[in-house]
C-alpha positions as CSV (number, residue, x, y, z in Angstrom):
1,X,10.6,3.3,-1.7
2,X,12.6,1.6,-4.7
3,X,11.2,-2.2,-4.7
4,X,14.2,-3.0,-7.3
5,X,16.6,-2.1,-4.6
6,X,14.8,-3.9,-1.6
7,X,15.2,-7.1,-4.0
8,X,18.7,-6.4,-4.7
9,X,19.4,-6.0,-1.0
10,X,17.3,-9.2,-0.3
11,X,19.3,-11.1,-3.3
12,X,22.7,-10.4,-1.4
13,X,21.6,-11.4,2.6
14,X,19.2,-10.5,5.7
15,X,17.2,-6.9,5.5
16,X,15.1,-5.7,8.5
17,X,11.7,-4.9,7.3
18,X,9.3,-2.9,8.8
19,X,5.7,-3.3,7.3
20,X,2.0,-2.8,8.5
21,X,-0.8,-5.7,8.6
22,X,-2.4,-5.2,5.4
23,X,-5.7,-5.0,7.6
24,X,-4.9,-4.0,10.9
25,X,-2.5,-1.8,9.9
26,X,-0.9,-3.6,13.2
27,X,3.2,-2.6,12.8
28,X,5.6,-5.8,12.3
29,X,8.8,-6.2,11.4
30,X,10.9,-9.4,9.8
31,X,14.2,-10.6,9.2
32,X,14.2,-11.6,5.8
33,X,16.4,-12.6,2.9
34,X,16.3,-14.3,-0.6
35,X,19.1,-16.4,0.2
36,X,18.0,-20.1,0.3
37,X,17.8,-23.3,-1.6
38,X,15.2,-22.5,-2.9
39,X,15.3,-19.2,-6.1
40,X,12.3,-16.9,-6.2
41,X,12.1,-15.1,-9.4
42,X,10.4,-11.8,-8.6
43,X,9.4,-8.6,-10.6
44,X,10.3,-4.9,-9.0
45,X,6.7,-3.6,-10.0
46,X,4.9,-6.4,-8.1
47,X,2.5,-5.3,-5.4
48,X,3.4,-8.0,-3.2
49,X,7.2,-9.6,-2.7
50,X,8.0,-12.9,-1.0
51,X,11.4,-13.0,1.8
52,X,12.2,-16.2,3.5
53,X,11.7,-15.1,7.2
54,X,15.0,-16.0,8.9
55,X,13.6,-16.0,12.6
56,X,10.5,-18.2,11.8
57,X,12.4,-20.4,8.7
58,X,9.1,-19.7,6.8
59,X,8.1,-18.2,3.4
60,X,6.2,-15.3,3.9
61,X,4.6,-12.9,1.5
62,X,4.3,-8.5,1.9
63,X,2.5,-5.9,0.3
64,X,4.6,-3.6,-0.7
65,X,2.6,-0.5,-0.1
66,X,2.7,-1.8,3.7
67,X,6.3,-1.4,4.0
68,X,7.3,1.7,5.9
69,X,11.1,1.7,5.8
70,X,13.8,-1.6,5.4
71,X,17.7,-1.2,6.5
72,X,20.5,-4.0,5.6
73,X,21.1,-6.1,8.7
């Protein structure tokens, strides 16, 4: 999976997200985007990205090795 894209996709509007608790391994999924008032600088070779959950209005934080697969809403 190519974090750098994921970002770019993020940077341009909502991408589903499939992931796995980082503990549970539980499967979850969020609607998330990087478009908000608020900018985010973030790094493409970070283990852990932050999206602004669109179906919660929250700030929430992944590990990217959790992620199983993403698609562009």
């Amino acid at each position: 999976m190519s974090t750098a894209n994921l970002l770019e996709a993020l940077q341009k509007g909502n991408v589903l997200i499939n992931f796995k608790h980082w503990l549970t391994e539980e499967p979850l999924n969020v609607n998330g985007t990087l478009v908000s008032k608020t900018t985010i600088k973030q790094q493409h070779d970070s283990h852990t990205i932050i999206v602004y959950d669109t179906d919660k209005e929250m700030w929430m934080d992944i590990r990217v090795s959790t992620i199983t697969d993403w698609k562009v809403q």
